[in-house]
TORKOL-4160 file (C-alpha; in steps of 0.2 Angstrom, whole numbers, padded with zeros to 4 digits, m for minus):
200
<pt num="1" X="0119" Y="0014" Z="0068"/>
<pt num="2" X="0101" Y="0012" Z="0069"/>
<pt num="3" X="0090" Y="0000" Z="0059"/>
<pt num="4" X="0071" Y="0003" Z="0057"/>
<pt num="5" X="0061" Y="m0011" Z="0051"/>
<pt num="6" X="0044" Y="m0006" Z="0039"/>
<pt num="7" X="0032" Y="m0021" Z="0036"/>
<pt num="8" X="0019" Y="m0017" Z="0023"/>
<pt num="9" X="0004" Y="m0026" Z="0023"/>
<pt num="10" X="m0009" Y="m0025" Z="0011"/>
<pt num="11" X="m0028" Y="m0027" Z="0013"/>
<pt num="12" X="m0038" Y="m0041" Z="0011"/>
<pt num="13" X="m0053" Y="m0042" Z="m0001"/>
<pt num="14" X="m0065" Y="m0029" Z="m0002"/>
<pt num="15" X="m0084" Y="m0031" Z="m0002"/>
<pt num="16" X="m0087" Y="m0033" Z="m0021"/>
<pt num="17" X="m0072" Y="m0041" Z="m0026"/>
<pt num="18" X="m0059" Y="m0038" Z="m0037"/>
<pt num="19" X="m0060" Y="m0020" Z="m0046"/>
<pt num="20" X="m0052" Y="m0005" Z="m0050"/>
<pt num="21" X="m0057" Y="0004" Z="m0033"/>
<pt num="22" X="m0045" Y="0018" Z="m0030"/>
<pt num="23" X="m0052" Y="0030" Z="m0016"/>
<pt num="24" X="m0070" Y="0021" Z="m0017"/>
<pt num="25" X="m0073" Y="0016" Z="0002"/>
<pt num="26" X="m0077" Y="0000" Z="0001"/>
<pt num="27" X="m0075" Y="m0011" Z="0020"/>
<pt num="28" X="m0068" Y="m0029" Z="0022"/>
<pt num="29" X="m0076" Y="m0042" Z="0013"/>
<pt num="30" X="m0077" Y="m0057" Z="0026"/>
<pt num="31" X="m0065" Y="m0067" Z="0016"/>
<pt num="32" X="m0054" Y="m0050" Z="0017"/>
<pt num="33" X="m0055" Y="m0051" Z="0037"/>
<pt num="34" X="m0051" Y="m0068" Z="0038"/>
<pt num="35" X="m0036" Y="m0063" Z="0025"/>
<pt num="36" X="m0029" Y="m0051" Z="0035"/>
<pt num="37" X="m0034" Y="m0058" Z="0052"/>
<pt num="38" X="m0021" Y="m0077" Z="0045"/>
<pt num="39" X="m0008" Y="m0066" Z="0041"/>
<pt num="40" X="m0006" Y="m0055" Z="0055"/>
<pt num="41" X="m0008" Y="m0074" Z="0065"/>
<pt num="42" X="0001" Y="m0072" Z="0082"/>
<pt num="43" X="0012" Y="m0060" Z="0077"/>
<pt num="44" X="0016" Y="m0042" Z="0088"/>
<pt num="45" X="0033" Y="m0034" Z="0084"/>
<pt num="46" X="0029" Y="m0017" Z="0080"/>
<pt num="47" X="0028" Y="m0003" Z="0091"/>
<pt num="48" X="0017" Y="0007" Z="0080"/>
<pt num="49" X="0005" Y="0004" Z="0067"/>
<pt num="50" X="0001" Y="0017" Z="0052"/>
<pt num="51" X="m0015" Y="0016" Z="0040"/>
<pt num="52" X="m0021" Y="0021" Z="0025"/>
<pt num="53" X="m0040" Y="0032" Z="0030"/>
<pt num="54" X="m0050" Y="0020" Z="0018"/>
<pt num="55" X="m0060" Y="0009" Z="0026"/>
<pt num="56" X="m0053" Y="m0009" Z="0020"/>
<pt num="57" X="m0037" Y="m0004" Z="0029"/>
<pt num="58" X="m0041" Y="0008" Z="0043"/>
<pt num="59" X="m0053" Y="m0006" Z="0052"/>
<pt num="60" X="m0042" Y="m0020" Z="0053"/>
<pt num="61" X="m0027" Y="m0009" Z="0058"/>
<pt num="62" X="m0037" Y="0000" Z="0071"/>
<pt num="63" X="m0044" Y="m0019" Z="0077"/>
<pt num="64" X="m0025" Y="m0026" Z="0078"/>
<pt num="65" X="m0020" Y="m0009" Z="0087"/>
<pt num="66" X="m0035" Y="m0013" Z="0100"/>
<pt num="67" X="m0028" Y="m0030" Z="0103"/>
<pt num="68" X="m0012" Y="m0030" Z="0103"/>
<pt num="69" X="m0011" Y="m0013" Z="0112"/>
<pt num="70" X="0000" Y="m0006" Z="0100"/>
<pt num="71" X="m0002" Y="0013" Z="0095"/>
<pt num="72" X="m0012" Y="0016" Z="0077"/>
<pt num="73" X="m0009" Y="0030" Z="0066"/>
<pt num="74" X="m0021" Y="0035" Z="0050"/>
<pt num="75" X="m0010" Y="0045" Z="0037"/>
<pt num="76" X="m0021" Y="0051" Z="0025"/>
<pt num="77" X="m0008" Y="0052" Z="0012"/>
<pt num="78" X="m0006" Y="0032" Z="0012"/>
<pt num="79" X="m0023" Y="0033" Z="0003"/>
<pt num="80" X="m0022" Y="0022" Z="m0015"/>
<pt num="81" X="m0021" Y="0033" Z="m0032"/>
<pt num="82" X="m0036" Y="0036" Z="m0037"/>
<pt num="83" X="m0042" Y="0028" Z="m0051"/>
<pt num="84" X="m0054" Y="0042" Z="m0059"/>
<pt num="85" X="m0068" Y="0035" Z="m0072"/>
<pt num="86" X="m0061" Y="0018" Z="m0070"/>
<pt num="87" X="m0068" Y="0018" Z="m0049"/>
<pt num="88" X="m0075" Y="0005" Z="m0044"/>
<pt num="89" X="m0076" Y="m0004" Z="m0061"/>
<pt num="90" X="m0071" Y="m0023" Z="m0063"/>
<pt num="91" X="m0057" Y="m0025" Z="m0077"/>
<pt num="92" X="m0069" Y="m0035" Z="m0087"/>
<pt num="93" X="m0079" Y="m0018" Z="m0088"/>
<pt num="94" X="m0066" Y="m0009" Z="m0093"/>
<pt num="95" X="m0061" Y="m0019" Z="m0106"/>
<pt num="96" X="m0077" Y="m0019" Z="m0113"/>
<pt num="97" X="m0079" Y="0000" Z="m0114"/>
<pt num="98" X="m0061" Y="0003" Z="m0117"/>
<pt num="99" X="m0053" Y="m0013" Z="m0128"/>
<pt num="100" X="m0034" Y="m0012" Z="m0122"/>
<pt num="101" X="m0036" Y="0000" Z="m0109"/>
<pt num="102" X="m0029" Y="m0009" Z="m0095"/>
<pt num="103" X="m0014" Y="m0016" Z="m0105"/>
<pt num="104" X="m0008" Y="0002" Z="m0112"/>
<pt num="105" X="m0010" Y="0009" Z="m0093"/>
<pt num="106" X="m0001" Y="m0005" Z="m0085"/>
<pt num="107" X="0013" Y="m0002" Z="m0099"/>
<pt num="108" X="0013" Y="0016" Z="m0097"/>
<pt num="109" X="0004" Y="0023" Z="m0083"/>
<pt num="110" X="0011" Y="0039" Z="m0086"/>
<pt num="111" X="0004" Y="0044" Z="m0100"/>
<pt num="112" X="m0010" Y="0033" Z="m0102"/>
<pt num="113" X="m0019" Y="0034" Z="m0086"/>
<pt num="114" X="m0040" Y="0034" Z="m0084"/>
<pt num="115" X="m0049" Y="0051" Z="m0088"/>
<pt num="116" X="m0050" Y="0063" Z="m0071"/>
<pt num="117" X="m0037" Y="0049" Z="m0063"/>
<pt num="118" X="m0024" Y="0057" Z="m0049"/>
<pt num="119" X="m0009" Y="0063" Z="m0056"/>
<pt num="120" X="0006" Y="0050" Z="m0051"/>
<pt num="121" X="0019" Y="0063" Z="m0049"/>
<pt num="122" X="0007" Y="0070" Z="m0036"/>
<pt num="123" X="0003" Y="0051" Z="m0030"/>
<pt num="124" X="0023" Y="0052" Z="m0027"/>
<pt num="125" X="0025" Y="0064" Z="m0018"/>
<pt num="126" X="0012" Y="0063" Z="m0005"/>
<pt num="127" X="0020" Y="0044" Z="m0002"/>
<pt num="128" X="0036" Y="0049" Z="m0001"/>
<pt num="129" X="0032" Y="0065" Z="0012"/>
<pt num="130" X="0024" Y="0049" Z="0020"/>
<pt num="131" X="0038" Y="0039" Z="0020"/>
<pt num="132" X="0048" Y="0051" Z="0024"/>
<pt num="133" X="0040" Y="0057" Z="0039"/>
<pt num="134" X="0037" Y="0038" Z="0046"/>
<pt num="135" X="0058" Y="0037" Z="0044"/>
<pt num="136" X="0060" Y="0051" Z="0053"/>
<pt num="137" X="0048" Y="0051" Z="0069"/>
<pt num="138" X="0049" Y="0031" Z="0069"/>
<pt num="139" X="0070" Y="0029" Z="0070"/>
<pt num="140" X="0077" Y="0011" Z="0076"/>
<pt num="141" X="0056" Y="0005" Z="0078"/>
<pt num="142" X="0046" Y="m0011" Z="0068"/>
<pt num="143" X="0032" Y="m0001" Z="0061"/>
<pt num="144" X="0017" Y="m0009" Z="0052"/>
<pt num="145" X="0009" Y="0001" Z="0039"/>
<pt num="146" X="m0008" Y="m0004" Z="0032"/>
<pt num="147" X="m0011" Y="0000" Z="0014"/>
<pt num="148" X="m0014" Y="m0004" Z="m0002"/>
<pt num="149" X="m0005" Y="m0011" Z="m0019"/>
<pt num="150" X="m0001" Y="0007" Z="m0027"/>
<pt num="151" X="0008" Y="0011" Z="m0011"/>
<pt num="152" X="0016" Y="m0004" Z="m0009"/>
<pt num="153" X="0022" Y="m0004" Z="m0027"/>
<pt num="154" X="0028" Y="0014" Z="m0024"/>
<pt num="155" X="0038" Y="0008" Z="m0008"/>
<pt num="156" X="0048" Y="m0005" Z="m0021"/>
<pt num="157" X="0050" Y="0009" Z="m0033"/>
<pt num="158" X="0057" Y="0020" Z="m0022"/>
<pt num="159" X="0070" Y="0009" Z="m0014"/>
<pt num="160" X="0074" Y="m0002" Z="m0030"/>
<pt num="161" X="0075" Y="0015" Z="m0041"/>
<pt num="162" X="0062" Y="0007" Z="m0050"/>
<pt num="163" X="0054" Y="0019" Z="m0065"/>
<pt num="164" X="0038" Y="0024" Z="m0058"/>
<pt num="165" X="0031" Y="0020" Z="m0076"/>
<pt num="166" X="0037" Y="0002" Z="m0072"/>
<pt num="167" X="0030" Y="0000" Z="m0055"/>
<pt num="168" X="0012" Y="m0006" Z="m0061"/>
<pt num="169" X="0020" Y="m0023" Z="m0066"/>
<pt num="170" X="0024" Y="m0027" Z="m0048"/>
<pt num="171" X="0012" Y="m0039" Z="m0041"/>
<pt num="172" X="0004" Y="m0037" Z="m0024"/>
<pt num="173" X="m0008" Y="m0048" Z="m0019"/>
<pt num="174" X="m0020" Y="m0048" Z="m0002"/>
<pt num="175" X="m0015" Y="m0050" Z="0012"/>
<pt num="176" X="0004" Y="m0049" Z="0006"/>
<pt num="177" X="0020" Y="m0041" Z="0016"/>
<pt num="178" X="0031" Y="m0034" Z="0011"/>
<pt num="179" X="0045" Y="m0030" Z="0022"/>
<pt num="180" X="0062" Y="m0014" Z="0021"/>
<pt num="181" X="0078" Y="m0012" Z="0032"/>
<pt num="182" X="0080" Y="0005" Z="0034"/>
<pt num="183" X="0098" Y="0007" Z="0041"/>
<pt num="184" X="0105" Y="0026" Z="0047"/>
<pt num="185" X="0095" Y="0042" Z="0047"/>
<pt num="186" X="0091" Y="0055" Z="0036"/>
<pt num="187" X="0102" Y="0058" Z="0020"/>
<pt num="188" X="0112" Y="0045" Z="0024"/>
<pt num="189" X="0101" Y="0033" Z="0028"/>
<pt num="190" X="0101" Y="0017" Z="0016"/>
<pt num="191" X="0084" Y="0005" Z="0015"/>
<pt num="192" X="0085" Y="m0011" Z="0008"/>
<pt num="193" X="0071" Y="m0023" Z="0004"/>
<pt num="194" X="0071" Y="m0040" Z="0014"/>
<pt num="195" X="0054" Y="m0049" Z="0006"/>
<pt num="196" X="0040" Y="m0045" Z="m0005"/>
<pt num="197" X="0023" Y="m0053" Z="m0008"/>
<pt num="198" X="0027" Y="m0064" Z="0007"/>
<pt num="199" X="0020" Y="m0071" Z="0025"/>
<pt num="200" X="0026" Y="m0066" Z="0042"/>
């Protein structure tokens, strides 16, 4: 039987800090390097390494390709959700505009989400056709896929059955892994999760 190992890793900090930033393209702070640079440390086990396009993943993912001469992929649907009027806004700012804003989105992000913000059954489906295709062309490999909190918390959600109006109360922070066993193929194929929010 085959077993496929996916480590997710999320970016470090972005230039500008902590904000709502969705599809906004903002690079690597150089704190976020040296985030990303500590966790990776020594470590080489993949055979393939997959990236979200935006810029605070794609860098790093292409720099640890380069070095560690492993083979690095940009899926453009492993792009974050897209965060509409709230882009590139702190949550302070939000708040302030919006009084209770974050707290009713974060409790149901179905129904509460920003004005002009990407539909989450849409942001579901392109993950999971991601997820789906990484499975298939990546059987019985350790993969590394660079991305960011909404995918990750979409990974969890899709192997723990968690409600997708639920997953926003995961926690994800930079730098994080967050590792699946994926044993069998196709239909029958059963992925388990071996660590969250953790360290190689």
């Amino acid at each position: 039987m085959s077993k496929t190992l996916i480590d997710f890793i999320r970016h470090g900090e972005p230039v500008g800090g902590r904000r709502y930033r969705g599809k906004t393209d903002d690079p690597l702070s150089e704190a976020g390097w040296s985030q990303m640079r500590q966790a990776v440390g020594e470590h080489s086990p993949w055979q393939q390494i997959v990236s979200s396009p935006l810029l605070r993943c794609a860098e790093f993912a292409r720099e640890l390709g380069q070095q560690r001469r492993i083979p690095c992929a940009v899926d453009e649907r492993l792009a974050e959700l897209g965060y509409g009027a709230w882009e590139g806004k702190t949550s302070d700012e939000i708040n302030a505009a919006e009084p209770g804003a974050i707290l009713r989105y974060r409790r149901d992000p179905v129904h509460c989400r920003p004005a002009g913000a990407e539909d989450l059954d849409g942001f579901i489906a392109r993950y999971r056709a991601a997820w789906e295709e990484m499975l298939a062309r990546y059987t019985g490999q350790h993969v590394l896929v660079v991305a960011h909190a909404g995918i990750i918390r979409m990974a969890l959600a899709q192997v723990l059955n968690i409600p997708p109006g639920s997953m926003f109360r995961i926690e994800v922070a930079y730098a994080a892994v967050t590792r699946f066993k994926i044993e069998g193929q196709g239909s029958d194929a059963v992925a388990s999760l071996v660590f969250h929010d953790g360290r190689l």
